[in-house]
MARTITOR-985543 format. One record per residue (C-alpha): residue in one letter; x, z, y. Coordinates in steps of 0.2 Angstrom, whole numbers, plus 5000, padded with zeros to 4 digits. Example, Ala and Ser with C-alpha at 12.3 -4.5 7.8 and 13.67 -1.06 7.14 Angstrom:
2
A506250394978/S506850364995/
! end
This chain:
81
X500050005000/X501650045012/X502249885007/X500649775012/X500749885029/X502449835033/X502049675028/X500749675043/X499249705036/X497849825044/X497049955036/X495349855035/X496549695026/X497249815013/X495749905010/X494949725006/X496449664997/X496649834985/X494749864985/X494650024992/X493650085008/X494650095024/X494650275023/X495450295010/X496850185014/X497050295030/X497050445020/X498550355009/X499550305025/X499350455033/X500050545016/X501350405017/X501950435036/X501950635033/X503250605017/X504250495027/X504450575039/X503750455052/X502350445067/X501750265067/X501750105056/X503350035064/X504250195061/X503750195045/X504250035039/X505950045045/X506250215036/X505750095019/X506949995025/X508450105026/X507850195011/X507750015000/X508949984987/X510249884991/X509849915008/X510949865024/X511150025029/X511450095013/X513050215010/X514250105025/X513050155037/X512749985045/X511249955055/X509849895047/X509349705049/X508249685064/X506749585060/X505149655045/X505349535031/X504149425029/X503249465047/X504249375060/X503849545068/X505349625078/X505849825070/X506349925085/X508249935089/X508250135091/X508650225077/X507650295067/X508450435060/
! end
């Protein structure tokens, strides 16, 4: 479900796509958001980037690549830790 978020999707587009109510998704994200430590969407969809395996970031501490795969949507250049 975080991955369809990052991915751009809305709750309404996710609910649809995993047949749930919107609710529920927002339940879900919100859960999600609280685990990972972040405040919104975008802050949460970088974390999953840096917390990816294989991920730029990994262990040399480079920063992360700067756009959301598969969006075309700019992530934020602050950090996010």
């Amino acid at each position: 479900m975080v991955v369809l978020m990052s991915g751009g999707m809305s709750n309404r587009e996710i609910a649809r796509a995993m047949g749930l109510s919107e609710q529920t998704v927002k339940n879900y994200l919100s859960t999600a958001f609280r685990k990972l430590g972040a405040k919104n969407r975008t802050e949460a969809a970088a974390r999953l980037l840096h917390r990816a395996p294989g991920s730029p970031r990994g262990s040399s501490g480079a920063r992360p690549r700067s756009d959301c795969p598969g969006t075309g949507r700019a992530l934020p250049a602050e950090e996010t830790q």
